[in-house]
C-alpha positions in Angstrom: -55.0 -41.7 -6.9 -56.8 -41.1 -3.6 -55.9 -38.2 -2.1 -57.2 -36.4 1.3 -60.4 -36.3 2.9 -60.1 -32.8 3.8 -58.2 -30.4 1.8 -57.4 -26.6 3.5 -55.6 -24.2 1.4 -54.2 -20.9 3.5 -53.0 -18.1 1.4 -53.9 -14.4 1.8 -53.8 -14.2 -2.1 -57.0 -15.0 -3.4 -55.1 -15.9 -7.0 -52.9 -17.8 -4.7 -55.6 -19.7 -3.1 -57.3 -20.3 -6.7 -54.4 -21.8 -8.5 -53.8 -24.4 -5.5 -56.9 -25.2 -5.3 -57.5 -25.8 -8.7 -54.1 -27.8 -9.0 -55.0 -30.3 -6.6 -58.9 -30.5 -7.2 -58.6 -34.4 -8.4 -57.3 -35.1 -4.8 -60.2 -34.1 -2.7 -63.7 -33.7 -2.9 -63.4 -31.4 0.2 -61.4 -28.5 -0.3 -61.4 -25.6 1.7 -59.8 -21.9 1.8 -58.3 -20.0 4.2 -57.7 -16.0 4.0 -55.5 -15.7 7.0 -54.2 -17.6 10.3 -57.4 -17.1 12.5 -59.0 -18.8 9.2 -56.7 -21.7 9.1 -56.3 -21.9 12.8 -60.3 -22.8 13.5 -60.5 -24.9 9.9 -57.7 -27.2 11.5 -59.9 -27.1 15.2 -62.8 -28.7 13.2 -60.7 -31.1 11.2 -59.0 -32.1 14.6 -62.6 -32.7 15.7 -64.1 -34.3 12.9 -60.6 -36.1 11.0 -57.8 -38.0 11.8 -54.7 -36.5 11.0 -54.2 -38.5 8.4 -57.1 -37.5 6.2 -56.2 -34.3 6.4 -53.5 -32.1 3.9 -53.0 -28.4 4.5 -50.7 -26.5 2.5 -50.4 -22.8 3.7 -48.4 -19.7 2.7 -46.5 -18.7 6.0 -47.0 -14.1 5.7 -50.3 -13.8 6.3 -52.6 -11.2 8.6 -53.5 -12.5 12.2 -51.5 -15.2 12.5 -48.4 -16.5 10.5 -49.0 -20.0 8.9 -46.4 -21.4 10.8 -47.3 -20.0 14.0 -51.2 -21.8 13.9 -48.9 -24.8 12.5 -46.8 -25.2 15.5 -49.9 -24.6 18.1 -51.3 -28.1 16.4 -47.8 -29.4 16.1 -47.9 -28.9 20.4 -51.3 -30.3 20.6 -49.9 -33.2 18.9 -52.4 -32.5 15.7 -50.2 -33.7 12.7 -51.9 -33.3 9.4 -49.8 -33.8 6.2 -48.2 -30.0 5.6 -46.8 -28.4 2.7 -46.1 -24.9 3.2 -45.5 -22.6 0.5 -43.1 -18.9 0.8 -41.5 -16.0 -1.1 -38.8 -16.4 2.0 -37.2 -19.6 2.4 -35.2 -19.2 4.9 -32.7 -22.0 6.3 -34.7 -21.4 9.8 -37.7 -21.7 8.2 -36.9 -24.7 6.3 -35.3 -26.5 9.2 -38.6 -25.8 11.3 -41.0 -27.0 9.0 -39.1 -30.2 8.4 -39.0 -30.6 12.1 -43.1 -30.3 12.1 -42.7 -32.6 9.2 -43.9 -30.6 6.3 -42.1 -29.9 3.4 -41.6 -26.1 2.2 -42.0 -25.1 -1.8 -40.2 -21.8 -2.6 -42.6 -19.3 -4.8 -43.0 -19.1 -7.1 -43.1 -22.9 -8.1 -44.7 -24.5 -11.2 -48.2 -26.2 -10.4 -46.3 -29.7 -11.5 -43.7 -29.1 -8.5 -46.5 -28.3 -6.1 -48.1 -32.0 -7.4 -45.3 -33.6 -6.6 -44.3 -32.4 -3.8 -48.0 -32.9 -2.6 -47.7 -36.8 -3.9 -44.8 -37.4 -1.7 -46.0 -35.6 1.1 -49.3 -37.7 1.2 -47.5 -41.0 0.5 -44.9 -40.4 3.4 
């Protein structure tokens, strides 16, 4: 299955960041990590310069330090910068669900099971 030409994974959980990342290695050959939102927020500035949107998957915790995932997500989502989104929380909230649907992403609960997190990350990128 072909899968995304850029890959960012944004968790402040190193372990975090290791088990997606490893999960969803046989989608992209180009996978990188973010630690926080300043981290995601300039990896999705160079995708936005270098990638369509559609080439592109993030999937992001939301708590992180700096910036909240869904803060640097809905600066992109204003700048009309779309990339596939699957966001992944400890707290999912009916707000937070609703506003990541509206952005278009689709929010996993933790914890999840890496075979939920493929899935959902299939339908995402075949939507």
């Amino acid at each position: 299955m072909s899968g995304p030409a850029r890959l960012i994974v944004a968790d402040d959980s190193r372990e975090m960041r290791w088990l997606i990342r490893s999960t969803l290695r046989p989608w992209s050959s180009q996978i990188v990590e973010a630690a926080d939102g300043r981290e995601l927020f300039w990896e999705l500035l160079r995708c936005s310069r270098a990638y369509a949107e559609r080439d592109v998957l993030v999937v992001t915790d939301i708590c992180m330090p700096v910036y909240s995932g869904l803060d640097v997500l809905e600066v992109y989502d204003e700048l009309g910068y779309h990339p596939s989104t699957v966001v992944v929380t400890s707290f999912p909230a009916e707000r937070t669900q609703t506003l990541v649907a509206r952005m278009g992403g689709i929010l996993i609960p933790k914890p999840f099971t890496t075979s939920a997190l493929r899935h959902v990350v299939e339908h995402v990128w075949r939507a």
